[in-house]
C-alpha positions as CSV (number, residue, x, y, z in Angstrom):
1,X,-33.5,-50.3,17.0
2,X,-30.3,-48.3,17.0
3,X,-29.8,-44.6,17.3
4,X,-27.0,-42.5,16.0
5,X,-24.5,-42.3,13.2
6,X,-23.2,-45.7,11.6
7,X,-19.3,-45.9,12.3
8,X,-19.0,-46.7,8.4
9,X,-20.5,-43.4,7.9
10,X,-18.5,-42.0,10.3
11,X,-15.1,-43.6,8.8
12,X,-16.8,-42.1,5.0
13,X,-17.0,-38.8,6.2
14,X,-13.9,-37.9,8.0
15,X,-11.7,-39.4,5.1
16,X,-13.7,-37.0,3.3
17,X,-12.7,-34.3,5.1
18,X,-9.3,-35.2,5.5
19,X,-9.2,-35.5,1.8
20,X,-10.6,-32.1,1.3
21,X,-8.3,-30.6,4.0
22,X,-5.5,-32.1,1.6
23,X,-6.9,-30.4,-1.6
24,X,-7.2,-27.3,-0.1
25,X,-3.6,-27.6,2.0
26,X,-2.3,-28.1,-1.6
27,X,-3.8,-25.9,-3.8
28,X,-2.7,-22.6,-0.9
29,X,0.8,-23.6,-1.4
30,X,0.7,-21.7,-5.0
31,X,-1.0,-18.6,-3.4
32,X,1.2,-15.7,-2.7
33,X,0.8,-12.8,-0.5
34,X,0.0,-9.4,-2.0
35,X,3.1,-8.3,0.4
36,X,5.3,-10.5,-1.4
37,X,6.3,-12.5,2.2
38,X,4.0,-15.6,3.5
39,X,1.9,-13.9,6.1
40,X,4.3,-15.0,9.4
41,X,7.4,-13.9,8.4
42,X,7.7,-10.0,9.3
43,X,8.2,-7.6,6.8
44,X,11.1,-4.6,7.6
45,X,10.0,-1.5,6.2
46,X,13.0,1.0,5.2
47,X,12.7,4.6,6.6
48,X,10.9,7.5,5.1
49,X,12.9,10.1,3.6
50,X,10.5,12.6,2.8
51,X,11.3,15.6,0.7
52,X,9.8,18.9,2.3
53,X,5.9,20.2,1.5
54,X,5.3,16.6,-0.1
55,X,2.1,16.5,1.8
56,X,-1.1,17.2,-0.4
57,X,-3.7,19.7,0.8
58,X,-7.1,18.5,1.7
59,X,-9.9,19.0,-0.8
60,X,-13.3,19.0,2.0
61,X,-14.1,19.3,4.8
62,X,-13.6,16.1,7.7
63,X,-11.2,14.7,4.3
64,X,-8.7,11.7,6.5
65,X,-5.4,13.0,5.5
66,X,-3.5,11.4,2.8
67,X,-0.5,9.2,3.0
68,X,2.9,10.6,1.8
69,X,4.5,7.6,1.4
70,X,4.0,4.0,-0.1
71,X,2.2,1.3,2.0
72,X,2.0,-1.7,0.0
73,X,4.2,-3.5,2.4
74,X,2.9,-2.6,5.3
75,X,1.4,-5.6,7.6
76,X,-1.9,-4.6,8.5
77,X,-4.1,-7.1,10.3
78,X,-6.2,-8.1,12.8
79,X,-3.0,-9.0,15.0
80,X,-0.5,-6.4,13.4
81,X,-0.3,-2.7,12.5
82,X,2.8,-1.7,11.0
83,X,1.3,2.1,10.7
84,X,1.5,2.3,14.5
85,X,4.8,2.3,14.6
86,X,5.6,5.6,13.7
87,X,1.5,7.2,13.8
88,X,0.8,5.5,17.5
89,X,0.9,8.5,19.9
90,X,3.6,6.7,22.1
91,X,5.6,6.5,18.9
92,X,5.0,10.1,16.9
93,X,7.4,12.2,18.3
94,X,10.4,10.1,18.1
95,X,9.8,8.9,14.9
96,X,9.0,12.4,13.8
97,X,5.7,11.5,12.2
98,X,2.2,12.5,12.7
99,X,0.3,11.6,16.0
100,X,-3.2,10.0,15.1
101,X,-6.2,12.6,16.0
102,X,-7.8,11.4,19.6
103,X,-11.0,9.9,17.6
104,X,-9.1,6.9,16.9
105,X,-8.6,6.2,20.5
106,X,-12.8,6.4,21.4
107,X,-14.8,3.2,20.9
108,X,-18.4,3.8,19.4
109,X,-19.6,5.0,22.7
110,X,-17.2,8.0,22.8
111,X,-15.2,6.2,25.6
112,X,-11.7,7.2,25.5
113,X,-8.9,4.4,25.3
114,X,-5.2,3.8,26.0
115,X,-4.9,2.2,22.1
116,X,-6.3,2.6,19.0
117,X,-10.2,1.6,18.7
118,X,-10.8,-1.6,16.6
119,X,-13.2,0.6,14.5
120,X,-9.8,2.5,13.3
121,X,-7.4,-0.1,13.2
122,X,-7.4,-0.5,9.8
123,X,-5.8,2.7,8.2
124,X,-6.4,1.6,4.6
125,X,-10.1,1.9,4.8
126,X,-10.0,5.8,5.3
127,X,-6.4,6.7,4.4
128,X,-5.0,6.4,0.8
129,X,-1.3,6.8,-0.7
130,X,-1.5,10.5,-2.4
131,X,-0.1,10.2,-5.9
132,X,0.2,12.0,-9.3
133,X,-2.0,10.1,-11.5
134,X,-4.3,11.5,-14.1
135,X,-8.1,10.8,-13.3
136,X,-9.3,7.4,-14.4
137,X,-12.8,9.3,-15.1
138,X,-13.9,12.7,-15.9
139,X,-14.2,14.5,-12.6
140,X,-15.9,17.9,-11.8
141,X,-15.2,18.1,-8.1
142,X,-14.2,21.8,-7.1
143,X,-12.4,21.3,-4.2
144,X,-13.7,23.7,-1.1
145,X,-10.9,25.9,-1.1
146,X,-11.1,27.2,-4.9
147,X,-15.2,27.9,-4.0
């Protein structure tokens, strides 16, 4: 009595997959990147000239700060953080941009690091492009400095 897979079985299933691999191989070749460049080829993002007082107040209390600049085209990844460039501490002060606060460079145990925590790598989760923009609902908020 044998044991194991048949070879025919073994020949089905890996044209299967090779098949499949194809499919998908094809249909990601019409997917483009919401940066507008295939994710590999670096994206060069011009400088910031910033008007003075563009910066927008914070409404609470512990708000993250908002950004005063676009960001769409900024590669931001699990290899890659394009915000660092300016916002990393090593970088601030040449670049003339703010330093990140020294929470981002503590793990979850409060350790202090020499770069920025994976649990703050990725800016976009707290930090949002301020802009003018009527509200898309009615809003009631009373921000803490008109109470």
């Amino acid at each position: 009595m044998k044991t194991g897979v048949p070879w025919k079985a073994i020949t089905i299933m890996a044209v299967l997959n090779l098949t499949g691999f194809a499919a998908l191989n094809a249909h990601a070749e019409g997917v483009k990147s919401l940066r507008g460049v295939q994710v590999d080829e670096p994206v060069f993002v011009e400088p910031i000239a910033r008007p003075q007082n563009t910066r927008v107040n914070r409404e609470f209390r512990q708000q993250p700060p908002l950004v005063p600049h676009k960001t769409e085209a900024y590669q931001v990844d699990l290899k890659v953080n394009q915000c660092l460039t300016c916002h990393d501490w090593a970088n601030a002060g040449e670049k003339k941009a703010p330093t990140l606060s020294m929470t981002h460079y503590a793990d979850r145990e409060g350790r202090q690091l020499d770069q920025v925590a994976g649990t703050r790598w990725f800016c976009t989760q707290c930090h949002v492009p301020q802009v003018e923009a009527e509200p898309l609902v009615e809003n009631e908020f009373t921000p803490s400095s008109k109470r």
